[in-house]
C-alpha positions in Angstrom: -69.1 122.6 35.2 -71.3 125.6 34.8 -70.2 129.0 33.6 -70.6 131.7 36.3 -74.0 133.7 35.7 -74.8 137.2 36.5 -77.9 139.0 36.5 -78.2 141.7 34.3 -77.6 145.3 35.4 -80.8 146.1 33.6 -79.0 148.0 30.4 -79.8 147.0 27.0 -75.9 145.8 25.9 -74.9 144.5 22.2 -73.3 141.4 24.1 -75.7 139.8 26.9 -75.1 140.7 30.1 -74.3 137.9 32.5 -73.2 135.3 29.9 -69.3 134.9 30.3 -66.5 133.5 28.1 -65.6 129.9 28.5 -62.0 129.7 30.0 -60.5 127.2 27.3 -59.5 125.4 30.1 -61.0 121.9 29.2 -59.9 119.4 26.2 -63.4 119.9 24.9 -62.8 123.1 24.2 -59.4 122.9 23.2 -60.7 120.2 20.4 -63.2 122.9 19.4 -60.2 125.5 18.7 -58.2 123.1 17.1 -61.2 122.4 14.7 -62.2 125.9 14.0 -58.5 126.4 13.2 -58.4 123.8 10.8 -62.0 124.5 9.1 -59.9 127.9 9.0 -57.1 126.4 7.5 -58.9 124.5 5.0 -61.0 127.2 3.4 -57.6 129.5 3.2 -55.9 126.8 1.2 -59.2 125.9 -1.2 -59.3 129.8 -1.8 -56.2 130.7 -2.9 -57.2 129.9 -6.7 -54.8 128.1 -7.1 -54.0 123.9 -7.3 -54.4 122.8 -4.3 -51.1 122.6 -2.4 -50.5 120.0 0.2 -47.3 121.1 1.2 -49.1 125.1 2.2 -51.9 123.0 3.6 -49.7 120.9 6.2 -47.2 124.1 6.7 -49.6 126.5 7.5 -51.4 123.7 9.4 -48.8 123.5 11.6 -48.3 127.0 12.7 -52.1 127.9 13.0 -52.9 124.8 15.4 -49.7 126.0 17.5 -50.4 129.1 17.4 -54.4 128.6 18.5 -52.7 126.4 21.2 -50.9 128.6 22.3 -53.3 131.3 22.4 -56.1 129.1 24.1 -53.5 128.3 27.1 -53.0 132.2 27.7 -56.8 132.6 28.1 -57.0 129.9 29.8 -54.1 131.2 32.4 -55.6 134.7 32.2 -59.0 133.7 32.8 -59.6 134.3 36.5 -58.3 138.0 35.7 -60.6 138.7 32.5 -63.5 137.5 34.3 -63.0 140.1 37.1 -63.6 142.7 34.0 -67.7 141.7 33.7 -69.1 139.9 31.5 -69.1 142.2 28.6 -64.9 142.9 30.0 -64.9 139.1 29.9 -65.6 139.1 26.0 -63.3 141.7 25.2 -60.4 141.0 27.5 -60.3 137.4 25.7 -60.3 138.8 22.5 -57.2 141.4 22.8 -55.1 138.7 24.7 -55.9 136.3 21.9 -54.5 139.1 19.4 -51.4 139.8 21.1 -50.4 136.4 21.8 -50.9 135.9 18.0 -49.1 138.7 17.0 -46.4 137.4 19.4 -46.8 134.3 18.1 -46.3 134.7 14.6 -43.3 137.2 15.1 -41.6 134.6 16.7 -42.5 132.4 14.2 -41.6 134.5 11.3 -37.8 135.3 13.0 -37.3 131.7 13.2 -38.3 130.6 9.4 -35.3 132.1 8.5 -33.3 129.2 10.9 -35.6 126.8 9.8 -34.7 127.1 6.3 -38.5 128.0 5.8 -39.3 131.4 2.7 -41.3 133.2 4.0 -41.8 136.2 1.5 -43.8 139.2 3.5 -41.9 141.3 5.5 -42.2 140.5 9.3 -44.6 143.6 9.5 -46.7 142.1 6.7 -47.0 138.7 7.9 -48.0 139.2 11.2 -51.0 141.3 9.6 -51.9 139.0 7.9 -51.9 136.8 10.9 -53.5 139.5 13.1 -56.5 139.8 10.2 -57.5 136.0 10.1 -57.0 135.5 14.2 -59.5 138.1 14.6 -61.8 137.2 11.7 -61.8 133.6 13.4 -62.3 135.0 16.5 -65.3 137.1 15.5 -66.9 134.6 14.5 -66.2 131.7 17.2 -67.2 134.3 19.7 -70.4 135.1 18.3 -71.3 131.2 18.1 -70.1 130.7 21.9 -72.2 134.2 22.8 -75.2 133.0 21.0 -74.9 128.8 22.2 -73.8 130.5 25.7 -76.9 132.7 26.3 -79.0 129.9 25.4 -77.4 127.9 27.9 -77.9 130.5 30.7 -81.7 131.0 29.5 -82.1 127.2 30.1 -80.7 127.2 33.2 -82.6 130.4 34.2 -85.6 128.4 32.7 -85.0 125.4 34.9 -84.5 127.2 38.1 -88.0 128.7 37.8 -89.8 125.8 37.3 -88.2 124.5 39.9 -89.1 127.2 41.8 -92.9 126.9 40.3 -93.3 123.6 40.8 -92.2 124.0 44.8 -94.0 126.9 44.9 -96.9 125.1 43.9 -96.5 122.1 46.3 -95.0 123.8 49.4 -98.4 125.4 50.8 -100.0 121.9 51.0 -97.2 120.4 51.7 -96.5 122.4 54.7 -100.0 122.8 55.4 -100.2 119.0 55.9 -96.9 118.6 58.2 -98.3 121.8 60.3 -101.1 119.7 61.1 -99.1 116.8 61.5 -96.7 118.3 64.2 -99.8 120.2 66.0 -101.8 116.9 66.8 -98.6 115.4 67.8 -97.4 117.7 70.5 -100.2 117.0 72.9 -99.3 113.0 72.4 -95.6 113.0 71.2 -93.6 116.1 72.3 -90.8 114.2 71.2 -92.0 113.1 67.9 -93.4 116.8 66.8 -89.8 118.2 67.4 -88.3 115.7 65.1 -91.1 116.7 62.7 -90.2 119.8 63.2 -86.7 119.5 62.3 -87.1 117.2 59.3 -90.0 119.7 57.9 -86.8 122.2 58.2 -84.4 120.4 57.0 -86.9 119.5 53.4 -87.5 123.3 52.9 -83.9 124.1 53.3 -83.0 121.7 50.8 -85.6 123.4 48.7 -84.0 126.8 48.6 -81.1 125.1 46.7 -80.3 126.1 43.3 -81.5 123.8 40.6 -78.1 123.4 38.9 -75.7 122.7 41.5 -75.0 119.1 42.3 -74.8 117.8 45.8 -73.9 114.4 47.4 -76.5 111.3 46.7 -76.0 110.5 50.6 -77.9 113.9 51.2 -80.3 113.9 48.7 -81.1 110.4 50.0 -81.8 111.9 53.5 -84.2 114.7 52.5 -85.8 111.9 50.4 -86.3 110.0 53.8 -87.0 112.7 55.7 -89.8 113.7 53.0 -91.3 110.0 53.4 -91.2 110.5 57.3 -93.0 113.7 57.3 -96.2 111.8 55.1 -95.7 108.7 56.8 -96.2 110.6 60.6 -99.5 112.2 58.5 -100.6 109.0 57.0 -100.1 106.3 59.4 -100.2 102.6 58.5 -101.7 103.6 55.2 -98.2 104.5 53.8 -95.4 101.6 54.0 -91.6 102.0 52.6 -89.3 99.9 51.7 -85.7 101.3 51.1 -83.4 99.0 49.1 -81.0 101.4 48.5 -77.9 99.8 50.3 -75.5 99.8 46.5 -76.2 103.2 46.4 -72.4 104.8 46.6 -73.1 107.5 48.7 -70.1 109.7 47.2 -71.5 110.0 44.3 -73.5 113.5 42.7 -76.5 114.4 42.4 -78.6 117.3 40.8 -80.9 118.4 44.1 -84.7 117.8 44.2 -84.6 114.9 41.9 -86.1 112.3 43.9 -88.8 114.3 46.4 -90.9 115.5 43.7 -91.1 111.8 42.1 -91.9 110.7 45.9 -94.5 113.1 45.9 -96.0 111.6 42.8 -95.8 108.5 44.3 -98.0 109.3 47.8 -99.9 111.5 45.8 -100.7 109.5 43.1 -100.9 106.1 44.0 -100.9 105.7 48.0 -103.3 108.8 49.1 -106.1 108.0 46.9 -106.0 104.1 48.2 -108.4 103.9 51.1 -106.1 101.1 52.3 -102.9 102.9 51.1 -99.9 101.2 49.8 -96.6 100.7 50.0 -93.4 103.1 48.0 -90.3 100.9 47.1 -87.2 102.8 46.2 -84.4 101.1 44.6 -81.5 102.0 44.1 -78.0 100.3 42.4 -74.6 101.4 40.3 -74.6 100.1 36.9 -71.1 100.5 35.3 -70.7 104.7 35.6 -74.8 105.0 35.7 -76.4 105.8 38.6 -80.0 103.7 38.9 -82.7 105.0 41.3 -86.0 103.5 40.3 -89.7 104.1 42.4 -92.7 102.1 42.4 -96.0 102.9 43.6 -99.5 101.5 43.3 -101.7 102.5 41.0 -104.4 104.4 42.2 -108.6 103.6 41.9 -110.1 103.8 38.2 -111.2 107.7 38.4 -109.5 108.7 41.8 -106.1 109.6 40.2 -105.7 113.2 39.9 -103.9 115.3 37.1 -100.5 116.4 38.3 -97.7 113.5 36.9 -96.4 115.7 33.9 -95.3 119.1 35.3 -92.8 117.7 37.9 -91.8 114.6 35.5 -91.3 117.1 32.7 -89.4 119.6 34.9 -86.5 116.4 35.9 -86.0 115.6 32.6 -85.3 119.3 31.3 -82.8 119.1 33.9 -81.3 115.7 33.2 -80.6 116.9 29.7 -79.3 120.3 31.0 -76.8 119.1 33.6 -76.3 115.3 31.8 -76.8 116.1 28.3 -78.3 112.6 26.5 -76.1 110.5 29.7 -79.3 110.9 31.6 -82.8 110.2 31.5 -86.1 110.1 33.6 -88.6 107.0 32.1 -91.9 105.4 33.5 -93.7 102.1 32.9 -96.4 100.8 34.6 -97.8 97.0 35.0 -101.6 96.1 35.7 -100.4 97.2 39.6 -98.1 99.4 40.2 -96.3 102.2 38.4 -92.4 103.4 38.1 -90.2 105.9 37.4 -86.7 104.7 36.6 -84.2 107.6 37.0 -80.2 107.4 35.8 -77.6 109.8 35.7 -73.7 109.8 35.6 -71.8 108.3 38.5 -69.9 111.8 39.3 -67.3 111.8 42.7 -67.8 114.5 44.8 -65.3 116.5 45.0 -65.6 119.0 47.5 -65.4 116.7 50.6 
């Protein structure tokens, strides 16, 4: 899931404003601590200038991963608190909780060596400095990499959402201009049929308006999607023909929004409207073990009547496949001597939020 985003107050600030701390909460970044640690770890024992000593290496092991545990579960159980601080507060709040639970920590630790049968020759004041010194040089540092990885992250995302934005911005006025004229010849004819225009053509740009990185349910994607295809078909008669075979489809399932309109839009745009005759739009759509498969065909339009246009929508879905999916998703087209397709699959994620 996403880290929350803010928008900058406008200041100049050493950290980026907006871009908050991760919450340690998840086992991926608890393996990334417990790495660090041991990187840590490992470059401590190599520098000692001494031979290397396997029995410091698996002692001091030992305490540091417990101690980074232990530190990562009181940021992660102080999170919703730091993050009321701001985002810079964020930063900083981790960072002092993180020292004191070390410097707890390693007290502890250092009154019970002596129980433990364990030398430990600094003093208690001693050893926890010690402690205190390489916890915050690690920390330092493993901040600065999350800041920097984080920021780019929210740029991406910040990225995505305006294209997004571009790209609807782009299509909207013809789009709507098209349904406006739509719904106005049918009103005289089909009172009933304009109002349900009317509705769908409001239901499409309120999907629209949603943000670019939140998932939503398949089932409602699937409707706008429908709804979309309505809207054209109503404007282009028995020139556009659909056939929906997308009854394995779970419906449950997640789904980034305005993934499949702007490839439906290709496909009327590209391969029905510039038909004289038309064509017909297949959409199919299956599980495949914890994929999700939606694949679209359309004709392929005239020799010299296709227009430029594929790339910036095609381009924009796959930027946020790879944001959202990492490399578990991916956007591909083929085409035959007929007809052309674009194959889209993404993670089979529950909703949650029922």
């Amino acid at each position: 899931m996403a880290e929350p985003l803010e928008r900058s107050a406008g200041r100049d600030n050493a950290l980026p404003a907006g871009v908050y701390p991760p919450s340690f909460c998840t086992w991926k970044h608890l393996l990334a601590v417990a790495a660090i640690t041991q990187l840590s770890v490992l470059l401590i024992a190599i520098g000692r200038g001494q031979v290397f000593d396997w029995s410091f290496l698996f002692s001091t092991s030992v305490f540091a991963q417990w101690m980074a545990l232990f530190c990562a579960s009181g940021v992660c159980f102080l999170t919703s608190w730091t993050h009321r601080l701001g985002p810079r507060g964020a930063w900083v709040g981790n960072a002092v909780v993180i020292l004191l639970l070390a410097g707890v920590f390693a007290h502890a630790a250092w009154l019970l060596s002596g129980d433990l049968g364990l030398a430990v020759s600094d003093s208690a004041a001693i050893f926890v400095f010690n402690t205190l010194l390489a916890v915050g040089l690690v920390t330092v540092v493993f901040s600065r990499y999350l800041l920097i990885r984080m920021r780019w992250k929210a740029q991406l995302i910040a990225e995505s959402e305006a294209r997004v934005q571009a790209l609807q911005a782009r299509i909207r006025p013809h789009f709507l201009f098209n349904s406006l004229n739509t719904i106005a010849s049918l009103i005289p004819v089909d009172p009933a049929g304009a109002e349900a225009a009317t509705e769908d053509l409001a239901d499409i740009f309120r999907g629209s308006m949603r943000r670019a990185d939140r998932l939503i349910s398949l089932e409602e994607e699937l409707r706008l999607a429908r709804q979309y295809l309505d809207m054209e078909r109503r404007r282009l008669g028995d020139r556009l023909a659909v056939v929906w075979r997308a009854e394995e489809l779970p419906p449950g399932a997640s789904v980034l929004p305005l993934m499949l309109q702007p490839l439906l839009e290709n496909a009327v745009g590209h391969g029905v409207q510039p038909r004289p005759a038309g064509g017909e739009i297949t959409v199919y759509g299956r599980a495949e073990g914890d994929n999700i498969v939606i694949t679209i065909g359309n004709p392929l339009a005239p020799k010299g009547a296709d227009k430029p246009g594929h790339g910036l929508a095609l381009q924009n879905i796959r930027e946020r496949l790879k944001l959202a999916f990492g490399g578990r998703a991916s956007l591909i087209t083929n085409q035959d001597s007929e007809r052309f397709y674009a194959v889209l699959s993404f993670p089979y994620v529950e909703r949650t939020d029922h």
